[in-house]
GULUMGU-36305 format. One record per residue (C-alpha): y, z, x. Coordinates in Angstrom, 3 decimals. Each point is the difference from the previous one (the first is absolute). Example, Ala and Ser with C-alpha at 12.3 -4.5 7.8 and 13.67 -1.06 7.14 Angstrom:
# GULUMGU-36305
<r><py>-4.500</py><pz>7.800</pz><px>12.300</px></r>
<r><py>3.440</py><pz>-0.660</pz><px>1.370</px></r>
# end
This chain:
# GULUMGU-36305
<r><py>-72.001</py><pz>-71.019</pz><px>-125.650</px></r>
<r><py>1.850</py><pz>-2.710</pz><px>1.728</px></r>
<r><py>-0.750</py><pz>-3.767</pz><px>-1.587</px></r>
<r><py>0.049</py><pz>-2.726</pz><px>2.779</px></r>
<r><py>0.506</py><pz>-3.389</pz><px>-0.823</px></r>
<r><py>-1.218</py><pz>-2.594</pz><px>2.141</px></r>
<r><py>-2.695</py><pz>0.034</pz><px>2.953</px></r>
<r><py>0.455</py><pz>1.708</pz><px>3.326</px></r>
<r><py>0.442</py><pz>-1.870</pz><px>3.338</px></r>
<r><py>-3.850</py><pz>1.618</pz><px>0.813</px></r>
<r><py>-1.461</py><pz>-1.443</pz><px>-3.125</px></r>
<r><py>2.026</py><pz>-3.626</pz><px>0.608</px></r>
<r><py>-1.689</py><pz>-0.359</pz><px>3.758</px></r>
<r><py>-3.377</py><pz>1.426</pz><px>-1.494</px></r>
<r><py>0.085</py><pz>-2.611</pz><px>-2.399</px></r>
<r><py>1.174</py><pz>-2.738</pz><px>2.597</px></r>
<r><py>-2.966</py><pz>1.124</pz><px>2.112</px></r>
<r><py>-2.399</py><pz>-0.765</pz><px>-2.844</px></r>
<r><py>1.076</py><pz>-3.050</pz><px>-1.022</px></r>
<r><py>0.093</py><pz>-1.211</pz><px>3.643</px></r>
<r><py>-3.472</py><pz>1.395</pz><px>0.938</px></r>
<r><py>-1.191</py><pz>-2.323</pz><px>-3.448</px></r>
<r><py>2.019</py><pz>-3.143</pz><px>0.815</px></r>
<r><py>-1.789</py><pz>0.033</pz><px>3.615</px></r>
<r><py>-3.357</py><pz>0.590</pz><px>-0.868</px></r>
<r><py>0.569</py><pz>-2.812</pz><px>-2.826</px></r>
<r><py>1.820</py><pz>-2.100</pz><px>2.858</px></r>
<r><py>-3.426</py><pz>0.448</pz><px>2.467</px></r>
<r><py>-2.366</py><pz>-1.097</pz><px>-2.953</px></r>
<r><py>1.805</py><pz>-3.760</pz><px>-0.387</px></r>
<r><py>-1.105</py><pz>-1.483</pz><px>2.848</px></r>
<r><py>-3.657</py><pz>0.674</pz><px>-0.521</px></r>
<r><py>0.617</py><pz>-1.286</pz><px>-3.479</px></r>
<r><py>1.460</py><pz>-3.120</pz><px>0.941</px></r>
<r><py>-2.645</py><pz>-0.412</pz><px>2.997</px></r>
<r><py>-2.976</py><pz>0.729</pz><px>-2.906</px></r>
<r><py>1.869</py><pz>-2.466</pz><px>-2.405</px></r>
<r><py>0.138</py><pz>-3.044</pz><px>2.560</px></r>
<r><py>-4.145</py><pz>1.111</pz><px>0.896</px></r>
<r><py>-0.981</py><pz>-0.242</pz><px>-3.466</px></r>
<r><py>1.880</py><pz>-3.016</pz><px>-0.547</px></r>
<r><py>-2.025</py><pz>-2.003</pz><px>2.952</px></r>
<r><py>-3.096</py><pz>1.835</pz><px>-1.055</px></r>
<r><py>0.367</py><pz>-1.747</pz><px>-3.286</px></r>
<r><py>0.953</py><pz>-3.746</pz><px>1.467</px></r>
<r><py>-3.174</py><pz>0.170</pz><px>2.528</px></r>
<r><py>-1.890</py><pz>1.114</pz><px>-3.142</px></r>
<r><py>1.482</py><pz>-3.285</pz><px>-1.713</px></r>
<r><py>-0.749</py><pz>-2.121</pz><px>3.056</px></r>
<r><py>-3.023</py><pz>1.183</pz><px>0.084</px></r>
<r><py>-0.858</py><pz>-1.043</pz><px>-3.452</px></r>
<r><py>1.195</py><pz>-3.305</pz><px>0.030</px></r>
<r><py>-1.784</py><pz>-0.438</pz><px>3.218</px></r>
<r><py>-3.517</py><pz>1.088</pz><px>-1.564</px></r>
<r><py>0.741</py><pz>-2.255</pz><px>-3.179</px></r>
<r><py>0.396</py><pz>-3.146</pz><px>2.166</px></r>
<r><py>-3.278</py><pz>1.071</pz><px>1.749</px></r>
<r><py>-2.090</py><pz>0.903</pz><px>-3.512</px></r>
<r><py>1.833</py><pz>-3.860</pz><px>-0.955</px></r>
<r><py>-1.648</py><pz>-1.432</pz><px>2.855</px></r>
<r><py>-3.929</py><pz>-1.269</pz><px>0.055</px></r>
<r><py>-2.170</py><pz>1.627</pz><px>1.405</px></r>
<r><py>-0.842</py><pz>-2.288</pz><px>2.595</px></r>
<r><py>3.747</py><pz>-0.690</pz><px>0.859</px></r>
<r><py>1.066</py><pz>0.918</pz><px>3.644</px></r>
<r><py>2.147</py><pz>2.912</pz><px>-0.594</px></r>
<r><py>-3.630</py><pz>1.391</pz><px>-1.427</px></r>
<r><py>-2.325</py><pz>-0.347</pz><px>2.966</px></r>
<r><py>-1.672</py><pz>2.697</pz><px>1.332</px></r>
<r><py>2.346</py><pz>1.793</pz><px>2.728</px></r>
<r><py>3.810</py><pz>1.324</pz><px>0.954</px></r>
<r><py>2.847</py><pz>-2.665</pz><px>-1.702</px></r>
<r><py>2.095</py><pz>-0.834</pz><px>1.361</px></r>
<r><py>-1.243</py><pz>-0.734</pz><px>3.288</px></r>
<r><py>0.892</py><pz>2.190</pz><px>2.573</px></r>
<r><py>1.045</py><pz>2.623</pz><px>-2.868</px></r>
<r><py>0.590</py><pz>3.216</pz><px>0.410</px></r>
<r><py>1.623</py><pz>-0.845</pz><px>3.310</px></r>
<r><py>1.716</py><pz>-3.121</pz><px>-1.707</px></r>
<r><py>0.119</py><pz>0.557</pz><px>-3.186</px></r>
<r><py>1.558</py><pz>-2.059</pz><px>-2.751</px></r>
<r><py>3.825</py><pz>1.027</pz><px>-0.847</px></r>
<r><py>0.551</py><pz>-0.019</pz><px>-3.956</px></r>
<r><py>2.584</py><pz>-3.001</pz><px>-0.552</px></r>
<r><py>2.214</py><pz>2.125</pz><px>-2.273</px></r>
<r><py>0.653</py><pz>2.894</pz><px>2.142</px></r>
<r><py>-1.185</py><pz>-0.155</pz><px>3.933</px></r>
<r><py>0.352</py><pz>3.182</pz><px>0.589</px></r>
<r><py>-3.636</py><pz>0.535</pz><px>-2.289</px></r>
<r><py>-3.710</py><pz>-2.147</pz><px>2.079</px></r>
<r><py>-2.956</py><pz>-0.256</pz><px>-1.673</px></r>
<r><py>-3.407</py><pz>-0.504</pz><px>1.262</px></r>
<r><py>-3.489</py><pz>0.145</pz><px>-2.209</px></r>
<r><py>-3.596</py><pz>0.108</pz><px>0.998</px></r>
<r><py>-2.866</py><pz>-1.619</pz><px>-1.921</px></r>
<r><py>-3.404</py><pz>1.192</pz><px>-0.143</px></r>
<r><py>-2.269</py><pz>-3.277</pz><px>-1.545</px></r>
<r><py>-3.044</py><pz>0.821</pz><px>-2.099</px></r>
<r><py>0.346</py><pz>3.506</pz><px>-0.212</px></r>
<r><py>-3.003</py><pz>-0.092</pz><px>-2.611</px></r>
<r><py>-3.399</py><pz>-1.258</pz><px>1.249</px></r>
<r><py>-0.375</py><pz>-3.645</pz><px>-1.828</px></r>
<r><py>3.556</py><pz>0.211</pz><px>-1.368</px></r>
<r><py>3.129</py><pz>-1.869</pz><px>1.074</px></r>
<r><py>2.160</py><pz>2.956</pz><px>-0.552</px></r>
<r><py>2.379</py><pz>0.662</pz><px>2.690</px></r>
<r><py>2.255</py><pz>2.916</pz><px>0.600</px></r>
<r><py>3.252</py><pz>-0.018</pz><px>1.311</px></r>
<r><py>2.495</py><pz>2.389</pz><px>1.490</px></r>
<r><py>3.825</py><pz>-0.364</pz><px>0.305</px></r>
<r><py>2.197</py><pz>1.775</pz><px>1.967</px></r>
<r><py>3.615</py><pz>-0.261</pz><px>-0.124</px></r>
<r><py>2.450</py><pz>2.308</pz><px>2.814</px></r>
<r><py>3.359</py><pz>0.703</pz><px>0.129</px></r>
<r><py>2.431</py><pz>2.475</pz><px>1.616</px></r>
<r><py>1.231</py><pz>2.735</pz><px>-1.784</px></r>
<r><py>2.355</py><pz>3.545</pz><px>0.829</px></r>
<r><py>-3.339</py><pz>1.224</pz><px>1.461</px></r>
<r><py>-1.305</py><pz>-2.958</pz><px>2.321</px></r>
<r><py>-2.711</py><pz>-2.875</pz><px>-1.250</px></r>
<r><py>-1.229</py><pz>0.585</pz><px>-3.366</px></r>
<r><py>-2.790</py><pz>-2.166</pz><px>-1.446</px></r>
<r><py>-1.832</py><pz>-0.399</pz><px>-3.868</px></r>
<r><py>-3.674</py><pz>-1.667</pz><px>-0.067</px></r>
<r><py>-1.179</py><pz>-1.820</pz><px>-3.486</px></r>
<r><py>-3.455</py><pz>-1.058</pz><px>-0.443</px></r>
<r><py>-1.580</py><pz>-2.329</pz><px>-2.273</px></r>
<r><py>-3.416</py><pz>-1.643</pz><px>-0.397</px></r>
<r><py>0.181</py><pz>-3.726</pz><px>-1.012</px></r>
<r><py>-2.866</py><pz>-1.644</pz><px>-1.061</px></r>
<r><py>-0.930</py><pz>-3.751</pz><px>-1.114</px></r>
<r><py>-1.214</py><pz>1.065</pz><px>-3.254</px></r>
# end
């Protein structure tokens, strides 16, 4: 029996093929990753915005202006209000006054859009505020 050392020039290009058919398939999945990493990271400062938003409404009374029954701001969705920190992220809520018969307990709806890999995306948070 003859001993060979080393690899043949059919194993070296079958092992070139390999790692080449891994390094593209890993090379195709990094965009997507990147493109789902940048999504998730404005998914999570409209969910911030949207928070500090609804905690300046649940601050305000409930008789203030930004509580009244209707669409804020006016002329929202079509104009809606751009979020200071970022304008690429509007907001717009709705508020729905005495929900409960005999009960100043309003509820109120916040939406906050932005554009993502995909096209518009959007998050609604709802509270109820009360005067209680």
């Amino acid at each position: 029996m003859k001993n060979n050392k080393g690899m043949t020039m059919i194993e070296v290009l079958v092992a070139i093929t390999i790692m080449t058919i891994g390094l593209l398939a890993i090379a195709a999945v990094l965009p997507q990753a990147y493109r789902a990493s940048i999504d998730s990271r404005k998914l999570s400062m409209a969910t911030g915005f949207s928070q500090q938003m609804m905690e300046l409404l649940k601050s305000e009374p409930i008789s203030s202006p930004l509580l009244t029954s209707g669409v804020h701001p006016a002329g929202a969705p079509t104009t809606p209000l751009t979020v200071s920190a970022d304008p690429g992220y509007t907001q717009w809520w709705s508020v729905q006054t005495n929900i409960v018969t005999g009960m100043a307990i309003n509820r109120v709806t916040l939406w906050t859009k932005w554009q993502n890999s995909r096209g518009l995306d959007s998050i609604s948070v709802i509270t109820y505020i009360s005067n209680i």
